[in-house]
C-alpha positions in Angstrom: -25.6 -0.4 6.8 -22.5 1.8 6.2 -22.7 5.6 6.7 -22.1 6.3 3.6 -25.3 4.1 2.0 -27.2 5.6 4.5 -25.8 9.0 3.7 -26.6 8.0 -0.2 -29.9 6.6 0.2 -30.9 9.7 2.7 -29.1 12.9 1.9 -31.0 15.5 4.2 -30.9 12.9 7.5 -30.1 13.9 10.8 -27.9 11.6 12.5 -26.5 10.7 15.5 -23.5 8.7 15.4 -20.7 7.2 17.5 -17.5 8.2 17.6 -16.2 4.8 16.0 -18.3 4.9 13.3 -17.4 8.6 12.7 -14.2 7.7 12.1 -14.6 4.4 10.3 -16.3 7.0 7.8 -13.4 9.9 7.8 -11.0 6.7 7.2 -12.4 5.8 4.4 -12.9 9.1 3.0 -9.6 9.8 3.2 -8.3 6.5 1.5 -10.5 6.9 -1.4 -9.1 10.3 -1.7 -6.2 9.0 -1.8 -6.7 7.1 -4.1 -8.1 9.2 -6.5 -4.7 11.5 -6.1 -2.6 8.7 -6.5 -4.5 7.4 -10.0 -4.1 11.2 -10.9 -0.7 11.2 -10.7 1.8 11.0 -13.6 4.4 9.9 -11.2 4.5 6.7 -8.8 3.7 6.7 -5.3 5.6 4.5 -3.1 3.7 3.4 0.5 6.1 3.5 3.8 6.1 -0.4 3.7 7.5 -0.4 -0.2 10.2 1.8 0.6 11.0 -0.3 3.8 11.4 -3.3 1.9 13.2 -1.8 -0.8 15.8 -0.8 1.4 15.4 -3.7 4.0 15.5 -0.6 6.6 12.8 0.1 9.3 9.6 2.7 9.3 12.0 5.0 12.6 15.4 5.3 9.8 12.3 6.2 6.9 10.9 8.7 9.7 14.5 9.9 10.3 15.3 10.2 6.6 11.8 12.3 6.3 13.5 14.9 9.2 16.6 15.1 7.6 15.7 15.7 4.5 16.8 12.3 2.8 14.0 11.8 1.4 11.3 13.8 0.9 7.4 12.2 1.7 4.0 13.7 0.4 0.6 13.6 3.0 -2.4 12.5 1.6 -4.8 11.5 4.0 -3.3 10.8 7.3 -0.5 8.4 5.7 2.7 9.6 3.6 3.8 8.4 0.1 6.9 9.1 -1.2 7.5 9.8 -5.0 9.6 7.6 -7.5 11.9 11.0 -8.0 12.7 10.6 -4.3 13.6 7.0 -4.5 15.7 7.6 -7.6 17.7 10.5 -5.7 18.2 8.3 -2.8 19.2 5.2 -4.7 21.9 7.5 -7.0 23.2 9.0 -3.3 24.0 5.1 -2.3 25.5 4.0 -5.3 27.2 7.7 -5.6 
């Protein structure tokens, strides 16, 4: 059983978990928060790996674009998604 069906079923347990499962749980906590932002959003949200293969670059020259302010990424979670208004800007600066 998954700690958050036993967290459902039991709401005033006491457990004792291991560190694996703890973090299973945070993970998937944090990816349905995600989510949830993302469906809130009137804008798009691009993952690293669309933008990758939109510009047929790799995840260090998106990192380096993210330092230099290229491109600009939000954090949700622990992963980064970038907004459609940033992938417009960049695409104008190539064809520009």
């Amino acid at each position: 059983m998954e700690l958050s069906e036993l967290i459902k079923e039991n709401p005033g347990i006491n457990l004792t978990v291991n560190v694996g499962d703890l973090m299973a749980f945070a993970q998937n906590i944090a990816n349905s928060t995600a989510k949830t932002i993302i469906e809130k959003k009137d804008e798009r949200l691009y993952t690293r790996q669309e933008i990758m293969k939109k510009f047929d670059v790799c995840s260090t020259t998106i990192w380096r674009w993210d330092k230099l302010g290229i491109i600009t990424s939000k954090k949700i979670g622990n992963r980064r998604y970038y907004p459609e208004s940033e992938i417009k800007a960049l695409v104008s600066k190539e064809r520009g």
